[in-house]
Backbone as a ProteinNet text record, in pm:
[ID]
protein_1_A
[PRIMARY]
XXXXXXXXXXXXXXXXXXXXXXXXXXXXXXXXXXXXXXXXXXXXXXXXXXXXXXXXXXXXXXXXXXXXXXXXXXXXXXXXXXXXXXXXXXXXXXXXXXXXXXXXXXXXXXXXXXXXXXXXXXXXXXXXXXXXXXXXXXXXXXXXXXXXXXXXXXXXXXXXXXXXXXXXXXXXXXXXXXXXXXXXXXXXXXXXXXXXXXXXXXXXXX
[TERTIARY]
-7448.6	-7344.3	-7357.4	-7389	-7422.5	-7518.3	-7638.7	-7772.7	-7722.1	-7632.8	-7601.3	-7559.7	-7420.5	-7354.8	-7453	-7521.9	-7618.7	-7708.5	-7777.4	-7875.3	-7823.3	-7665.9	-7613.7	-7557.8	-7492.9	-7496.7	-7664.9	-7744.7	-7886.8	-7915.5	-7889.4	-7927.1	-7802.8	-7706.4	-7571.8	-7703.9	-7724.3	-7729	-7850.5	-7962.1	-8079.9	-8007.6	-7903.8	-7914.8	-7798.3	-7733.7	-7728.3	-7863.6	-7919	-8026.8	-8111.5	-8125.1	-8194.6	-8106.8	-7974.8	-7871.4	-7923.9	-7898.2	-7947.7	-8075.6	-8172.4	-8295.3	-8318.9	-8284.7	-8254.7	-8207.2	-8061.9	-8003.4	-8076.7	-8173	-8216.2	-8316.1	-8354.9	-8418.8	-8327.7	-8316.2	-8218.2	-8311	-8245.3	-8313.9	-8202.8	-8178.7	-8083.8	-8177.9	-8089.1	-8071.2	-7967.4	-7935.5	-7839.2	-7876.2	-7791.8	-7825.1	-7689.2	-7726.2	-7598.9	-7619.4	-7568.6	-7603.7	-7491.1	-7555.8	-7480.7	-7534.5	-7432.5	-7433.4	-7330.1	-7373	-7334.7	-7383	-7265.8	-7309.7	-7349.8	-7431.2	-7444	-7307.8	-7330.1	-7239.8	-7245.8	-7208	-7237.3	-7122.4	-7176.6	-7109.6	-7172.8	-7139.9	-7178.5	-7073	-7090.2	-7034.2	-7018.8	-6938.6	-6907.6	-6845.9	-6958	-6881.5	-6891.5	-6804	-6847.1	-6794.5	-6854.9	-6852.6	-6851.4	-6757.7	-6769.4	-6716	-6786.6	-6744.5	-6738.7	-6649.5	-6698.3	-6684.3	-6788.1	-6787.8	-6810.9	-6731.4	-6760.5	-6875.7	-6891.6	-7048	-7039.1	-7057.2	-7057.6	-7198.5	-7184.2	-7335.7	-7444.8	-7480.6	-7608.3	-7623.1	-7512.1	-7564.8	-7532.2	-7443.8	-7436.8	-7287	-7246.3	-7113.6	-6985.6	-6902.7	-6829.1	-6690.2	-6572.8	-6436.5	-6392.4	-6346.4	-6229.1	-6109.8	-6052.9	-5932.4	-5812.9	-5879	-5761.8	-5851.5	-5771.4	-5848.9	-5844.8	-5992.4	-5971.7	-5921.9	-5845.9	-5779.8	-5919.1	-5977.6	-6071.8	-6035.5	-6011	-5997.2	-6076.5	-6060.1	-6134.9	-6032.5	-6009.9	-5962.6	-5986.7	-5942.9	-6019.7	-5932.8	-5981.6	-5963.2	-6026.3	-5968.9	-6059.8	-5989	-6101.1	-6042	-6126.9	-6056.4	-6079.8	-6090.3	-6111.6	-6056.2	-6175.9	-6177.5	-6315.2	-6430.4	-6540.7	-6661.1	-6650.3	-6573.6	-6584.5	-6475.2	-6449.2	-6380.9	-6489.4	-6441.2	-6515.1	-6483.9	-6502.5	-6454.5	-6468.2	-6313.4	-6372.7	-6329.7	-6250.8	-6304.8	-6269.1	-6352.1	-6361.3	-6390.5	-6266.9	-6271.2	-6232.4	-6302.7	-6315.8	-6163.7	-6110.6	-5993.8	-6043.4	-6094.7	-6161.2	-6037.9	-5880.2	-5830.9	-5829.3	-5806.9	-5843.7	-5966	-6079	-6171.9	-6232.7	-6307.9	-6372	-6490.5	-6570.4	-6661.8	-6747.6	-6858.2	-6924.3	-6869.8	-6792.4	-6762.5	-6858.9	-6858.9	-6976.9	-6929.3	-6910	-6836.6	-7002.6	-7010.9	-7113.1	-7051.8	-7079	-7011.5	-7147.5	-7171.6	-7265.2	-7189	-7251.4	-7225.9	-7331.6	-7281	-7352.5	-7362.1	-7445.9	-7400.7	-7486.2	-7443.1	-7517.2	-7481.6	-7583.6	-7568.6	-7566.2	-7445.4	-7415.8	-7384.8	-7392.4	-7426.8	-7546.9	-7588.6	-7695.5	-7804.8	-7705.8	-7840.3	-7845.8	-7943.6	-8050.6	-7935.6	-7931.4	-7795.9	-7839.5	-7826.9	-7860.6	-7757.8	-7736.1	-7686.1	-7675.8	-7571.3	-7589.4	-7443.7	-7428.9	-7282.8	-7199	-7088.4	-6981.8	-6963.2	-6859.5	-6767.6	-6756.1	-6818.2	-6855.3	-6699.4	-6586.1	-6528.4	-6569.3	-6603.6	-6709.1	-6607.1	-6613.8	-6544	-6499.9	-6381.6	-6354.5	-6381.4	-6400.8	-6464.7	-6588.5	-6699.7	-6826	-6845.8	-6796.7	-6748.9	-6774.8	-6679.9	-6700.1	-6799.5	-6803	-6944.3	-7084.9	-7108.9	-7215.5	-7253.7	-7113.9	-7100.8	-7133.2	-7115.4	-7168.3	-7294.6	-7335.4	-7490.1	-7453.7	-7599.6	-7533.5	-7632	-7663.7	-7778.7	-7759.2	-7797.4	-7810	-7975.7	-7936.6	-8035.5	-8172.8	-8112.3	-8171.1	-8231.9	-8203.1	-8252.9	-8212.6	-8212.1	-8107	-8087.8	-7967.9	-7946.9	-7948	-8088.4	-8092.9	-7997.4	-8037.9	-7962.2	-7817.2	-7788.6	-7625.1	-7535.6	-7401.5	-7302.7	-7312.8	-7338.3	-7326.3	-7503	-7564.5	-7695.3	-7703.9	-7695.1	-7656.5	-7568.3	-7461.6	-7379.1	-7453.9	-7515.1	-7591	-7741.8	-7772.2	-7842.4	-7821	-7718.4	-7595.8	-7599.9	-7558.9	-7518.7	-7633.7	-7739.9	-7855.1	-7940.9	-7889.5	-7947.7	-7900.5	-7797.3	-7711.8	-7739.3	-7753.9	-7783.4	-8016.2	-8031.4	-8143.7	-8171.4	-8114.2	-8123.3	-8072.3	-7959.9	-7916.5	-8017.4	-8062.8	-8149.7	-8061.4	-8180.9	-8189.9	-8137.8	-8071.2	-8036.5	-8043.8	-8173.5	-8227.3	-8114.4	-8069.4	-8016.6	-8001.2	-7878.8	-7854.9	-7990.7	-8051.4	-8196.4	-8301.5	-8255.9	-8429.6	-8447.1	-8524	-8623.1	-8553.3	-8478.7	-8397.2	-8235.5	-8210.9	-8087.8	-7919.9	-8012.3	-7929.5	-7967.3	-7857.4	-7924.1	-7754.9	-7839.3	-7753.6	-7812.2	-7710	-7713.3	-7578.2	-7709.4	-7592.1	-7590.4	-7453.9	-7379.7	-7369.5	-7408	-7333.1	-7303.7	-7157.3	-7131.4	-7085.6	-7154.5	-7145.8	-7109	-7008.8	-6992.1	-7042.6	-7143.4	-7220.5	-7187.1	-7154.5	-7115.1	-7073.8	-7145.2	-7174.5	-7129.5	-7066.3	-6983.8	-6876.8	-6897.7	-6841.1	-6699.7	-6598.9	-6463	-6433	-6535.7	-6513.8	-6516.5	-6530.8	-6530	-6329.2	-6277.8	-6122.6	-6050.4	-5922.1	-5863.7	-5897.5	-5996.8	-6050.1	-6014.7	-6009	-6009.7	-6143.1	-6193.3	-6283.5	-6191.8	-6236.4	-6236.5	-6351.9	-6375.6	-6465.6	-6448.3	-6519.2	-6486.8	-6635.1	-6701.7	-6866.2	-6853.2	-6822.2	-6764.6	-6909.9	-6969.2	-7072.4	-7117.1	-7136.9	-7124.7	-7226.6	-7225.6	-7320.5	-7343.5	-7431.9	-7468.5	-7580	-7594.6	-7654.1	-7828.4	-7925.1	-8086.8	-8097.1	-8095	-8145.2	-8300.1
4757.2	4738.8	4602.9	4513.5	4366.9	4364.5	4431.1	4413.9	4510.8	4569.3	4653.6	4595.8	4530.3	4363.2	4302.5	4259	4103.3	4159.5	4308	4367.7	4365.8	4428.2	4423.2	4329.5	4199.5	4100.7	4029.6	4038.1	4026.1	4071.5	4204.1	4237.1	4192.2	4147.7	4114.4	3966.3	3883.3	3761	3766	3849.9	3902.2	3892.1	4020	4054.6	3943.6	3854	3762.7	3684	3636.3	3520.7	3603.5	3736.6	3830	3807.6	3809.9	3788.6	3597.2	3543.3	3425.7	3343.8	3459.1	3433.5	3519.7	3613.7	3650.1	3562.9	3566.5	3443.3	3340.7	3286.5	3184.8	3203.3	3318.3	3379.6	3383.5	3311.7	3326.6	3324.7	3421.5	3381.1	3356.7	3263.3	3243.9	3277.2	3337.2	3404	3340.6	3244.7	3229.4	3262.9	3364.6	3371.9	3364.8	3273.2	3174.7	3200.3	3143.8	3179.5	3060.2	3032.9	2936.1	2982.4	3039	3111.2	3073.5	2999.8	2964.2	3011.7	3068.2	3103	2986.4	3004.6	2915.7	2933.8	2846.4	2825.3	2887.7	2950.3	2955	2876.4	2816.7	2662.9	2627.9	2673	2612	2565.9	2397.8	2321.8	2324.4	2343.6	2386.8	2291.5	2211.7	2093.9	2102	2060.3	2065.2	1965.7	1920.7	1836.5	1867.8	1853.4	1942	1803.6	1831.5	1787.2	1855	1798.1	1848.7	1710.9	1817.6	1708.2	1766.4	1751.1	1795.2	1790.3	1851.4	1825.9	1846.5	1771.8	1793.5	1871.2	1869.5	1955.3	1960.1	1851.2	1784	1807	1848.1	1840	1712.1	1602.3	1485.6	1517.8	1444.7	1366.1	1337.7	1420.3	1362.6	1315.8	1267	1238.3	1365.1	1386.2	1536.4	1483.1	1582.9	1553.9	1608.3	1690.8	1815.9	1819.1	1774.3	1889.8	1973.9	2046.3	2200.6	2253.1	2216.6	2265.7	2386.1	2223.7	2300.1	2247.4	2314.9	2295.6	2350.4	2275.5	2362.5	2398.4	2537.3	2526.6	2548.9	2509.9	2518.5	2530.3	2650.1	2620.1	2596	2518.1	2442.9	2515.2	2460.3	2522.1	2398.5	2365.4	2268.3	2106.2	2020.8	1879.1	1818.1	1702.6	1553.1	1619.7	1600.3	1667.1	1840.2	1864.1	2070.7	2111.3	2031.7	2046.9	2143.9	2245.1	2319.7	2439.6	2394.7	2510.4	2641.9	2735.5	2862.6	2966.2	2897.5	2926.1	2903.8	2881.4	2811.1	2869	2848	2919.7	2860.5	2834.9	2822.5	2809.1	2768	2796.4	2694.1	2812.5	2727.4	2822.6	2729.3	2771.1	2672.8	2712.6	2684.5	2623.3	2665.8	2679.2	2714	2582.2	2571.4	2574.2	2579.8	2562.9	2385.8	2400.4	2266.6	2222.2	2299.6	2279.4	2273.8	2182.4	2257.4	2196.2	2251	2268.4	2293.5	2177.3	2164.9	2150.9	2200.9	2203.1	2246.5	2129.4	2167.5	2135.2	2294.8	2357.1	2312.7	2213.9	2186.9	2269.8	2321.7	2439.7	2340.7	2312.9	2207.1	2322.6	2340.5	2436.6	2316.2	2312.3	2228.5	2325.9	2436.1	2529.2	2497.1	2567.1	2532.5	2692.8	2817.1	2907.4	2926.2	3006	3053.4	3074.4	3054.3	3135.5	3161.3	3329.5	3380.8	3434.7	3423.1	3415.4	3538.1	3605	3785.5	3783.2	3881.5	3896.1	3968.3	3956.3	4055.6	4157.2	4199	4302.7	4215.8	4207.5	4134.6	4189.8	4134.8	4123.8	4130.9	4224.6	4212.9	4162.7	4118.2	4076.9	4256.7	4234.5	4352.1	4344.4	4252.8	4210.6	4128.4	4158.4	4078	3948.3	3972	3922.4	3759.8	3724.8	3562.9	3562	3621.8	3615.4	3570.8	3678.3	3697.3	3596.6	3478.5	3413.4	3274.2	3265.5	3149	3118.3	2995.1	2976.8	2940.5	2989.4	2982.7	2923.6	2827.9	2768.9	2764.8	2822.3	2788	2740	2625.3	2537.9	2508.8	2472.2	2461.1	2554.1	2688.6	2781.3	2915.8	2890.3	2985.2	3170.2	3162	3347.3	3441.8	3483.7	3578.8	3705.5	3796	3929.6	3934.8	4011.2	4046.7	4118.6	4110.8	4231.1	4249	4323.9	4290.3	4286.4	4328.2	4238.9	4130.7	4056.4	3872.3	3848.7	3962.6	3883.8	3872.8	3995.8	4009.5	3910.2	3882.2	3750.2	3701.1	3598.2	3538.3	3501.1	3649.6	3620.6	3618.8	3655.1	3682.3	3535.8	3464.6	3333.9	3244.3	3266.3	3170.6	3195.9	3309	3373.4	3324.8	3299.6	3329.4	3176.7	3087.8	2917.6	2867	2930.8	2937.2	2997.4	3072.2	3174.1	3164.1	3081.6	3100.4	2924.5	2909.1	2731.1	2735.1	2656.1	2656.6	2583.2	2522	2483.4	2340.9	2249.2	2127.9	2009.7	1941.1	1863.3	1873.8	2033	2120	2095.6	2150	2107.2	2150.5	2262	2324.1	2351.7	2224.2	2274	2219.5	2208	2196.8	2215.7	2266.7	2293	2240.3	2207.1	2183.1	2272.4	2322.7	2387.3	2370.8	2344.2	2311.7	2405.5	2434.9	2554.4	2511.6	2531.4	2507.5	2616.6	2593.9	2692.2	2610.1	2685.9	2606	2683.3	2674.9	2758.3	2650.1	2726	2692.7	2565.7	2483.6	2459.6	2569.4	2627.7	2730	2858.5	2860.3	3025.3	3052.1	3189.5	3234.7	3260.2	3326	3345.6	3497.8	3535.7	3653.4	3601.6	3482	3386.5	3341.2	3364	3346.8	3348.5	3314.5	3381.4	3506.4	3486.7	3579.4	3489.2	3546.1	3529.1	3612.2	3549.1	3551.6	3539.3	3649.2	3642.7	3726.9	3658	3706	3625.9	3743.1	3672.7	3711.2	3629.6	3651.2	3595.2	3669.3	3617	3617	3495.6	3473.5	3438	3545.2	3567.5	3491.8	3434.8	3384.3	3462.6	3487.5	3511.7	3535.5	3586.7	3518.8	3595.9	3527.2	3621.8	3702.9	3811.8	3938	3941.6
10672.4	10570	10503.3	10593.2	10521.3	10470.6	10500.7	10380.8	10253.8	10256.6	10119.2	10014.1	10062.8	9988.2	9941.5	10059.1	9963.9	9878	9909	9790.3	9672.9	9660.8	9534.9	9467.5	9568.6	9507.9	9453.2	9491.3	9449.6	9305.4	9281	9175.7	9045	9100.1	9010	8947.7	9034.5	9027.4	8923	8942.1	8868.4	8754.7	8744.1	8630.1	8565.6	8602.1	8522.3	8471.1	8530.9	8493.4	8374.2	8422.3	8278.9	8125.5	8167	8018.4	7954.5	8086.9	8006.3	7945.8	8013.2	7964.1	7829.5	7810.8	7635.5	7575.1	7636.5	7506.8	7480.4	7530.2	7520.3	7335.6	7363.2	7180.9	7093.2	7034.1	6865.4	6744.8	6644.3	6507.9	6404	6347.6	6225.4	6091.6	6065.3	5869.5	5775.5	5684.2	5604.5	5437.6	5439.3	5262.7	5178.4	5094.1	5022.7	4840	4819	4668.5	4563.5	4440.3	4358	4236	4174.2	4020.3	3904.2	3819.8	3703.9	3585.1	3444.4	3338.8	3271.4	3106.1	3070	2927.6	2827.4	2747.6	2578.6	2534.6	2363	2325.7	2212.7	2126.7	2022	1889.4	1795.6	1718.4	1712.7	1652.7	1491.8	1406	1264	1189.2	1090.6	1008.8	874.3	751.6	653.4	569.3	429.2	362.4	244.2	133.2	-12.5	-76.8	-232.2	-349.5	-418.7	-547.8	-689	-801.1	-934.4	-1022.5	-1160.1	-1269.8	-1405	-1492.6	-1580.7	-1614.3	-1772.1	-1845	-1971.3	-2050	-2209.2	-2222.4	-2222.9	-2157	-2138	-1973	-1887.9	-1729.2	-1651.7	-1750.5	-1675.4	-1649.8	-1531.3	-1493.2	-1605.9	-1630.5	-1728.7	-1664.5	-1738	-1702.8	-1703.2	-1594.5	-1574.7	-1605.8	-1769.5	-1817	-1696.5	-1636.9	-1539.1	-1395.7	-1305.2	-1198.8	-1186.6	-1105.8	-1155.7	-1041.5	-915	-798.7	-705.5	-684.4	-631.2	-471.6	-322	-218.1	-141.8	-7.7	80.3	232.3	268.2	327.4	560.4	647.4	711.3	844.3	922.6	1086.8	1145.2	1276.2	1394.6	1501	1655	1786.6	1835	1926.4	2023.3	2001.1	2098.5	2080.7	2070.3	2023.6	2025.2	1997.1	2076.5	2008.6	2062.8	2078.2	2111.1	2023.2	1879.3	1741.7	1692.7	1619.5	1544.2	1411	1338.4	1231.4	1252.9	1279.2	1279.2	1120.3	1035.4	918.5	822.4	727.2	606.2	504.4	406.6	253.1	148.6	39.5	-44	-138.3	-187.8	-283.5	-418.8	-508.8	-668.3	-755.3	-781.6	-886.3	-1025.9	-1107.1	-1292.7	-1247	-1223.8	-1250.6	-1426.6	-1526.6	-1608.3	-1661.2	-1717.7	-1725.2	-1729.5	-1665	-1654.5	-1545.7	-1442.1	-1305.3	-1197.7	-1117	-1021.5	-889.5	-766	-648.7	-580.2	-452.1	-356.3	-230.1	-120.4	12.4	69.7	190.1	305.8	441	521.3	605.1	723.2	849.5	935.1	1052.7	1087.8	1236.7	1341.2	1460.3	1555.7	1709.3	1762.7	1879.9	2017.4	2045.1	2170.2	2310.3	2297.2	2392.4	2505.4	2597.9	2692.1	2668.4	2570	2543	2389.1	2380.2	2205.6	2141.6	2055.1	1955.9	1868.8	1772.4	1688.2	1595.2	1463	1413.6	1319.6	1284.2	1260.5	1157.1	1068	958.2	1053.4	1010.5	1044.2	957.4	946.4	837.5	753.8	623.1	497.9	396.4	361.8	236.1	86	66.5	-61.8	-182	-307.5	-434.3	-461	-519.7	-561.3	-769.9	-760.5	-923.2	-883.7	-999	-978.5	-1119.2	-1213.5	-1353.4	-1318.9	-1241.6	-1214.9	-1180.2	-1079	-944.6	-1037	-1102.2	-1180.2	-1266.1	-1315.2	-1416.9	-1304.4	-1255.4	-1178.1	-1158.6	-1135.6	-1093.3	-938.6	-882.2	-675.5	-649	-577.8	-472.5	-346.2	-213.1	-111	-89.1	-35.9	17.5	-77.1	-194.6	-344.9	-375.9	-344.8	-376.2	-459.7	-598.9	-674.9	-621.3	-603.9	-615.6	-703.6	-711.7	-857.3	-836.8	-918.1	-968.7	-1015.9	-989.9	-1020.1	-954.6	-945.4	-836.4	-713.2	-634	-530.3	-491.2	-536.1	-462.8	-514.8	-615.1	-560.5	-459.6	-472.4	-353.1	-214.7	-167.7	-61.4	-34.2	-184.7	-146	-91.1	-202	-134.3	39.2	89.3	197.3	300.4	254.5	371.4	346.4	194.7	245.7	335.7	325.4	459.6	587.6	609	747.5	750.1	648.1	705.1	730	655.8	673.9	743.2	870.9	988	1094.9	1075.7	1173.4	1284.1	1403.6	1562.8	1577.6	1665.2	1704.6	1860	1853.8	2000.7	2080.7	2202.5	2297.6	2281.8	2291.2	2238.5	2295.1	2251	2270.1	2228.9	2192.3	2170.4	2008.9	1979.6	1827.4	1728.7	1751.2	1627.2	1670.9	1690.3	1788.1	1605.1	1534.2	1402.3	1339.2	1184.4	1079.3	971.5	866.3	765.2	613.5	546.2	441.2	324.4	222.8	74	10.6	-19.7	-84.5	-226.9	-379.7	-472.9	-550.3	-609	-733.8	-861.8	-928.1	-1077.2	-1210.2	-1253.1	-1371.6	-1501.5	-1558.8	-1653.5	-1790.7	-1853.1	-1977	-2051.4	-2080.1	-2150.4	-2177.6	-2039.5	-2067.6	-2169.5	-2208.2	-2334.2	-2227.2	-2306.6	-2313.6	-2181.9	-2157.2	-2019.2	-1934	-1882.7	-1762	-1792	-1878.6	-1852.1	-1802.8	-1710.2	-1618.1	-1507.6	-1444.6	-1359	-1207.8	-1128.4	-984.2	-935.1	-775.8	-734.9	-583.6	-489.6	-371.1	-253.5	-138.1	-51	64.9	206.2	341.2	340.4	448.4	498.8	640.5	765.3	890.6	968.3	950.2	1037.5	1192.9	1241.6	1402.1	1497.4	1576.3	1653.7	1848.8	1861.1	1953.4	2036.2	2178.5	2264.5	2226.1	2238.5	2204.6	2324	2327.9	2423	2441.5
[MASK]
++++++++++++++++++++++++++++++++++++++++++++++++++++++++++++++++++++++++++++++++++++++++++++++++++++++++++++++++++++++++++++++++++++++++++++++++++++++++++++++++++++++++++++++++++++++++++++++++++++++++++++++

């Protein structure tokens, strides 16, 4: 009866020292992870004049202003200020007028930003439109109606393109807007109004 005890206490004692000689093998695994988006940010500035032009093309004294404004929203504070939109207000508008506004886009974001139209406001009259002379980025807008307008608008978009990531090579662009009603226009340029939205979208390169 006593060698039965100590056999089985024997094998108790075994089979501890077997548990602690496993444990003695460990393998650690840690898998962790740190994920951050990056940012879209394009910074939106602009700068406009105007100035009268007599019939020669020079600078003259403006008897009247012609209530030419610019009008503008922003979002956010210090340098993450940014125009989100800006329109135009040209009332008594004359001839030998000419209204210049450049449009700075600066990508302070950390990805590509590409630049695409929205739902375009088209003129519901083309009369003025047509009667104006247009330059984006000294580059006149030929035709008439709405394919000038669509010039128009695909030059802006195309002298914006892509704005690489704030540091990088193309991480700004500036573009001059002018409209100019001629010396010259005859009496159908009269009391007309002119309106349009062109909501230029920015987003991420796929």
């Amino acid at each position: 009866m006593k060698r039965t005890r100590f056999t089985l206490l024997a094998v108790v004692v075994a089979l501890a020292l077997m548990g602690a000689g496993y444990a003695a093998w460990t393998q650690a695994f840690n898998l962790g992870g740190n994920v951050s988006t990056g940012e879209l940010f394009i910074k939106i500035t602009e700068d406009h004049e105007y100035v009268v032009l007599d019939e020669n093309g020079e600078p003259a004294d403006a008897a009247d202003d012609p209530g030419f404004d610019v009008e503008t929203e922003t979002d956010g504070e210090g340098d993450r200020e940014t125009i989100t939109e800006l329109t135009f207000n040209l009332s008594n508008m004359y001839p030998g007028t000419r209204i210049s506004s450049t449009i700075s886009f600066e990508n302070l974001g950390s990805i590509k930003a590409v630049a695409s139209v929205g739902e375009v406001d088209y003129p519901a009259d083309y009369t003025l439109w047509d009667a104006l002379d247009i330059t984006v980025g000294g580059s006149t807008i030929e035709d008439s109606g709405q394919v000038k307008f669509d010039n128009f608008k695909d030059a802006i978009i195309g002298y914006v393109e892509e704005l690489d990531p704030e540091s990088s090579a193309v991480s700004a662009v500036s573009v001059e807007i002018v409209f100019e009603l001629p010396y010259g226009s005859d009496d159908t340029t009269e009391n007309l109004s002119l309106t349009w939205t062109i909501p230029i979208v920015f987003g991420q390169q796929n």
